[in-house]
C-alpha positions in Angstrom: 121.9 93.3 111.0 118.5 94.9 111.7 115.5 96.1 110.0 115.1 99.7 109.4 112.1 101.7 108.3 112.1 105.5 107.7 108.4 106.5 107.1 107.3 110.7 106.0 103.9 111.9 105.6 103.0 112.8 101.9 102.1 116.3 101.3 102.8 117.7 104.8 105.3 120.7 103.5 102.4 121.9 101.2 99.9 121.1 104.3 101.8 123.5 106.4 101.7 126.2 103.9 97.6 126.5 104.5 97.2 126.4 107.8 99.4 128.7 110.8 101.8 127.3 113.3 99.4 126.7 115.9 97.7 124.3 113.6 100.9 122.5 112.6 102.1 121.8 115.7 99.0 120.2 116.8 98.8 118.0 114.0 102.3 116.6 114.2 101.3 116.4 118.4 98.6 114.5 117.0 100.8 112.5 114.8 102.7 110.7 117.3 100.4 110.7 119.6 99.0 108.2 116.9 102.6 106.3 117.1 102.7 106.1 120.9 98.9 104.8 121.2 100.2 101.9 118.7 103.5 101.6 120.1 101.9 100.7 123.8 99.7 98.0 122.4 99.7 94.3 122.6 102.7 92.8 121.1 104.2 96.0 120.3 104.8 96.4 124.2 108.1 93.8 123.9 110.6 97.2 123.4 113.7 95.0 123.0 112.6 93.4 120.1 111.6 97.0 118.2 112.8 100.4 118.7 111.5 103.6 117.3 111.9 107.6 117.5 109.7 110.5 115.8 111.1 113.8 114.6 108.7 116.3 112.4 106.7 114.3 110.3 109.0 111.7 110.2 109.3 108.4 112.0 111.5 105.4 112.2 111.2 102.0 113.9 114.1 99.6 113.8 114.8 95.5 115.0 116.9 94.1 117.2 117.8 91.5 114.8 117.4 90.6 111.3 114.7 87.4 112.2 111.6 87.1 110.4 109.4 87.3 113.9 111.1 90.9 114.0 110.3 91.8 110.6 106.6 90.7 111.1 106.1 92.9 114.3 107.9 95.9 112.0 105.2 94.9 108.7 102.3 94.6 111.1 103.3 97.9 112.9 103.7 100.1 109.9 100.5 98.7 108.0 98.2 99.5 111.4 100.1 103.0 111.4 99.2 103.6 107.8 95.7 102.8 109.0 95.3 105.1 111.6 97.5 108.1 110.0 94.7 108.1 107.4 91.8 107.6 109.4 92.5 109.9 112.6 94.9 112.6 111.0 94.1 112.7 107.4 97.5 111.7 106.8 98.8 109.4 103.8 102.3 107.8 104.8 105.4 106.9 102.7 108.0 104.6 104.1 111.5 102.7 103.0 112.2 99.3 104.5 115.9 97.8 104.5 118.2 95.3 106.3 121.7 96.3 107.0 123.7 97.9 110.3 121.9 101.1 112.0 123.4 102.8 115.2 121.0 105.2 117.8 122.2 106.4 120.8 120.7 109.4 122.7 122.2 111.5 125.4 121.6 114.9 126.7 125.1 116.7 127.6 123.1 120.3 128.5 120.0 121.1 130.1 119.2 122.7 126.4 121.2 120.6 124.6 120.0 117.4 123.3 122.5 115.2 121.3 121.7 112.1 119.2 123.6 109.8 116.7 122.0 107.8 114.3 123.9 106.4 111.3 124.3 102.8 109.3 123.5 101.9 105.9 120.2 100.2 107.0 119.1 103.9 107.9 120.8 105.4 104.2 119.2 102.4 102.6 115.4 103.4 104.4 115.7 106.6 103.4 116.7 106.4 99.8 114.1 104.0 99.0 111.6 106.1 100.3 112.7 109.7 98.5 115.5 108.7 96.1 112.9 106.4 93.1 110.3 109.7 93.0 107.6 106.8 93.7 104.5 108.6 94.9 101.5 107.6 96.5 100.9 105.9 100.1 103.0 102.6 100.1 105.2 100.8 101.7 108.8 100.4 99.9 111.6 97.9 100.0 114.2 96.1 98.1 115.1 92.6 96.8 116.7 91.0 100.2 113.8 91.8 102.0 111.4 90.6 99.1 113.1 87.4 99.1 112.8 87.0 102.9 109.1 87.4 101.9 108.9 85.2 99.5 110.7 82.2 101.6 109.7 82.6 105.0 106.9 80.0 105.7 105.7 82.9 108.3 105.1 85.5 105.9 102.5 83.7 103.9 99.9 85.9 104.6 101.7 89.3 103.5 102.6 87.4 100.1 99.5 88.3 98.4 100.0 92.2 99.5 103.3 91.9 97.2 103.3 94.1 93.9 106.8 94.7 91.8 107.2 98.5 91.0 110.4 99.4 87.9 111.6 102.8 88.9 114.8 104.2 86.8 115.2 100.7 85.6 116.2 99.6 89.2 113.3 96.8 90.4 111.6 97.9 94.2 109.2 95.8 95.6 105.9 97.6 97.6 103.3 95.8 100.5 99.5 97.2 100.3 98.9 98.2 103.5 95.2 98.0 102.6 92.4 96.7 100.5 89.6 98.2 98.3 87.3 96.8 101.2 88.7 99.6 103.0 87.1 102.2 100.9 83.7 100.2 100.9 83.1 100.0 104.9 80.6 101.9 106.8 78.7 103.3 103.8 82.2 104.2 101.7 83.8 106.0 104.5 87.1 105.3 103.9 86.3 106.8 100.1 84.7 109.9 101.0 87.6 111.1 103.4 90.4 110.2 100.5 88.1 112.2 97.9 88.1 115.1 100.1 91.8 114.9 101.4 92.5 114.5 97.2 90.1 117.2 96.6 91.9 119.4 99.1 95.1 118.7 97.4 94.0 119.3 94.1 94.5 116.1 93.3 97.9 115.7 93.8 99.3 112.8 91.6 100.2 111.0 95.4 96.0 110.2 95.5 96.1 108.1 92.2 99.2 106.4 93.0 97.2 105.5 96.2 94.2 104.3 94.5 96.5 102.0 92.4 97.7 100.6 96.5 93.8 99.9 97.1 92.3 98.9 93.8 95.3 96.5 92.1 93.6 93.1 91.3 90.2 93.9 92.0 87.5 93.4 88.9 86.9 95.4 86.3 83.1 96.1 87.4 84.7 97.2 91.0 86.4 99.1 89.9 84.0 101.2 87.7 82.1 101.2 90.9 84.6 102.9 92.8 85.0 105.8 89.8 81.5 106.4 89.7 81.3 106.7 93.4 84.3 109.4 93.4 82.5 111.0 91.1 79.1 111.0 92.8 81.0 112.5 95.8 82.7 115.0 94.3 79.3 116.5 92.6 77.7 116.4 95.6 80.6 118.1 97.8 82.9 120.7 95.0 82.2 122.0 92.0 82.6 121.0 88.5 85.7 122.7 88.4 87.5 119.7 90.9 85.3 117.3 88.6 87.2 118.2 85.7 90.4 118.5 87.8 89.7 114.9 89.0 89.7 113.8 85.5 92.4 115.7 84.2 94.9 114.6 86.5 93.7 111.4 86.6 95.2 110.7 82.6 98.0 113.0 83.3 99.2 110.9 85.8 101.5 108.0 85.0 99.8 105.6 87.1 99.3 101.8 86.4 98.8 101.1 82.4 95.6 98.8 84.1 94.3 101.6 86.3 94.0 104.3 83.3 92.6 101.5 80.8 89.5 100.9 83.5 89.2 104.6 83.7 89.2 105.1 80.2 86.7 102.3 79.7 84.6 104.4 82.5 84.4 106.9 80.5 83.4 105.4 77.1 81.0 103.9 79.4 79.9 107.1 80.6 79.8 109.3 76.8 78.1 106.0 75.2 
C-alpha cells in the first residue's frame, strides 16, 4: 500500500485560451521547474521513500509505503508546492490524496517512443477525489482512511488543526489548509494583492472564494472584515467598478461556507449603515 497524490492547476485550460503557445509552454517549464527545485531539497532528497512524475499541468508524487513518516514527507511536500505554485507562477493547485496499490514503470522501446504504465486504485482513488466531488478552490483533498491516520498518529499533531470536513453529494471528504490568513497579511498584504489580481483576471472565478474559505476558516469576525475591506481597497485602486461589482456579485452567488457569506453580508450592512 502506498500514498498517492494527483495534484492539477485550477484554471489552466481557460489560462491557455489568453495567452499563445509560446507562453504556455514556458509556464508549464516553469511549473516543474517549481517541482524539481522542491524535489532536490532537504529531506525531499531520500528518492526511495517518495516518487513523483509531471505531465501538463498535472503532477503526482507517491510513497514507498503506507507509514505515517511517508505521509508527512508527502503533506509537507504538497503544502510547500501549493506555496510556491502561488507565489512564483500565479498558479492555484488542486490535489486528491489516497492510500491503496499504484504501479509506475517507465521504459523507452524507440528512440521516439516513450512508453509508461501507471495504474492502481491508489491512483483512481487520487484522481476522483480531486475532479469527481466538483469541489473548487485551492485545497488539498482526501478521504476517511487517511483522516483517521491523521487523527491517530501521535506524529501528525501539528497538521490536526489544518483539518476541515467538506459534505459533497452526501459522501463526507476531508481537506488540509495548506495555508493561513497570515499568509495574506505578510510583507504589506502581498500574498492578497496577487490573489486579488489573479481573481480579478479570472473574473472571479468561483475557485478564488472557495480559496478564501482555505485561508480565512476560524479566523475572527473583525479579521475577517479586515480582509474584505482590503480586497476592496485593492480592487478600486487597480480595476474598475465594473470588477467591484463583479467581486460582489460572485461573491453571494457562490455557494461558499454558510460562515464566509454571513461575515460578508455583515460587511456590507456595515458598509450601507
Amino acid at each position: 500500500m502506498k500514498f498517492v497524490a494527483f495534484v492539477d492547476v485550477l484554471g489552466f485550460r481557460k489560462k491557455i485560451q489568453t495567452i499563445d503557445h509560446v507562453e504556455a509552454v514556458q509556464l508549464i517549464k516553469k511549473f516543474n521547474q517549481i517541482i524539481f527545485n522542491l524535489w532536490s531539497e532537504g529531506k525531499f532528497k531520500d528518492k526511495s521513500k517518495i516518487k513523483g512524475r509531471t505531465f501538463s499541468d498535472s503532477f503526482i508524487i507517491w510513497s514507498a509505503s503506507d507509514s505515517v513518516n511517508e505521509l508527512i514527507l508527502i503533506l509537507d511536500f504538497l503544502i510547500e508546492l501549493y506555496k510556491r505554485a502561488f507565489i512564483e507562477c500565479d498558479f492555484l493547485l488542486r490535489g486528491g490524496l489516497a492510500v491503496g496499490e499504484y504501479y509506475d514503470h517507465r521504459a523507452t522501446e524507440f528512440n521516439n517512443l516513450n512508453k509508461a504504465v501507471m495504474v492502481g486504485n491508489g491512483f483512481i482513488d487520487a484522481y476522483l477525489i480531486e475532479s469527481s466531488f466538483h469541489i473548487k478552490g485551492s485545497k488539498i483533498l482526501f478521504g476517511e482512511n487517511i483522516f483517521n491516520i491523521i487523527e491517530t498518529a501521535n506524529e501528525l499533531n501539528d497538521y490536526r488543526c489544518r483539518l476541515k470536513e467538506v459534505t459533497r453529494d452526501s459522501k463526507i471528504i476531508y481537506e488540509i489548509r495548506w495555508e493561513d490568513a497570515q499568509f495574506l497579511v505578510m510583507d504589506n498584504f502581498a500574498g492578497l494583492i496577487k490573489f486579488v489580481s489573479l481573481a480579478c483576471d479570472s473574473d472571479w472565478l468561483d475557485h478564488y472564494f472557495k480559496t478564501m474559505d482555505v485561508f480565512l476558516i476560524g479566523e475572527s469576525q473583525s479579521f475577517k472584515l479586515r480582509i474584505f475591506e482590503k480586497i476592496i481597497e485593492i480592487i478600486n485602486e487597480h480595476f474598475d467598478f465594473k470588477m467591484l461589482d463583479l467581486f460582489i456579485e460572485n461573491f453571494l452567488k457562490c455557494d461558499n461556507s454558510v460562515i464566509m457569506k454571513k461575515s460578508f453580508l455583515a460587511f456590507l450592512r456595515k458598509k450601507i449603515k
